[in-house]
C-alpha positions in Angstrom: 0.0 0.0 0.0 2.8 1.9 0.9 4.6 1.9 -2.8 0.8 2.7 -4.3 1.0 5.6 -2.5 4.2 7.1 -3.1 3.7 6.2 -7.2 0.2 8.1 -7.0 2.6 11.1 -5.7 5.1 10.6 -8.1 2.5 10.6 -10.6 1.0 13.8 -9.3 4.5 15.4 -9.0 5.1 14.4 -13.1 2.2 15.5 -14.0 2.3 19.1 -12.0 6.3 19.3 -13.5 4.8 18.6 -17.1 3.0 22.0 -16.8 6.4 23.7 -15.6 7.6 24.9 -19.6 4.1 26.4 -20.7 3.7 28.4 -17.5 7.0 29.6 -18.1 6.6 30.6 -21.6 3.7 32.4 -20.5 5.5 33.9 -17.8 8.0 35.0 -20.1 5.4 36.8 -22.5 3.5 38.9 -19.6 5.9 39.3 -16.7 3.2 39.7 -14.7 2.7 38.8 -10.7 -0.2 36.6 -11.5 1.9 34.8 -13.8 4.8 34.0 -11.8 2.7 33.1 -8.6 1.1 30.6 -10.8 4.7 29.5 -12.1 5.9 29.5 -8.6 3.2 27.1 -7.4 3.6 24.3 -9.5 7.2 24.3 -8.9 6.3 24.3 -5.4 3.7 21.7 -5.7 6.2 19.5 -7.5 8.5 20.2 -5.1 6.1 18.8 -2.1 4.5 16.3 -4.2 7.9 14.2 -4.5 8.8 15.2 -0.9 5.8 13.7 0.4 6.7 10.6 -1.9 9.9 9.4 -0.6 8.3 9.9 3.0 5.6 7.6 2.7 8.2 5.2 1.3 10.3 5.4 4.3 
C-alpha cells in the first residue's frame, strides 16, 4: 500500500512538473505577478508532491 502511495505522488508530481515549460513561456510573454505566482506554485507543488513521496516510502 505503501509503494501505491508514493507512485500516485510521483504521478501527481510528473504530472504538475509537465506544466512547468508552458507556464513559463507564459510567464515569459506577460511578466506579470499573477503569472509567476502561478509559475511558482507548480514548482512548489512538485517540489512537495515528491517530498511527500519518498516519505511515505520510508
Amino acid at each position: 500500500m505503501k509503494l501505491l502511495k508514493c507512485f500516485a505522488f510521483v504521478y501527481f508530481a510528473i504530472s504538475w512538473a509537465r506544466g512547468i515549460p508552458g507556464q513559463f513561456k507564459i510567464y515569459k510573454e506577460d511578466k506579470s505577478l499573477k503569472n509567476l505566482f502561478l509559475l511558482l506554485g507548480r514548482l512548489i507543488m512538485a517540489i512537495t508532491a515528491m517530498i511527500v513521496a519518498a516519505a511515505i516510502y520510508l
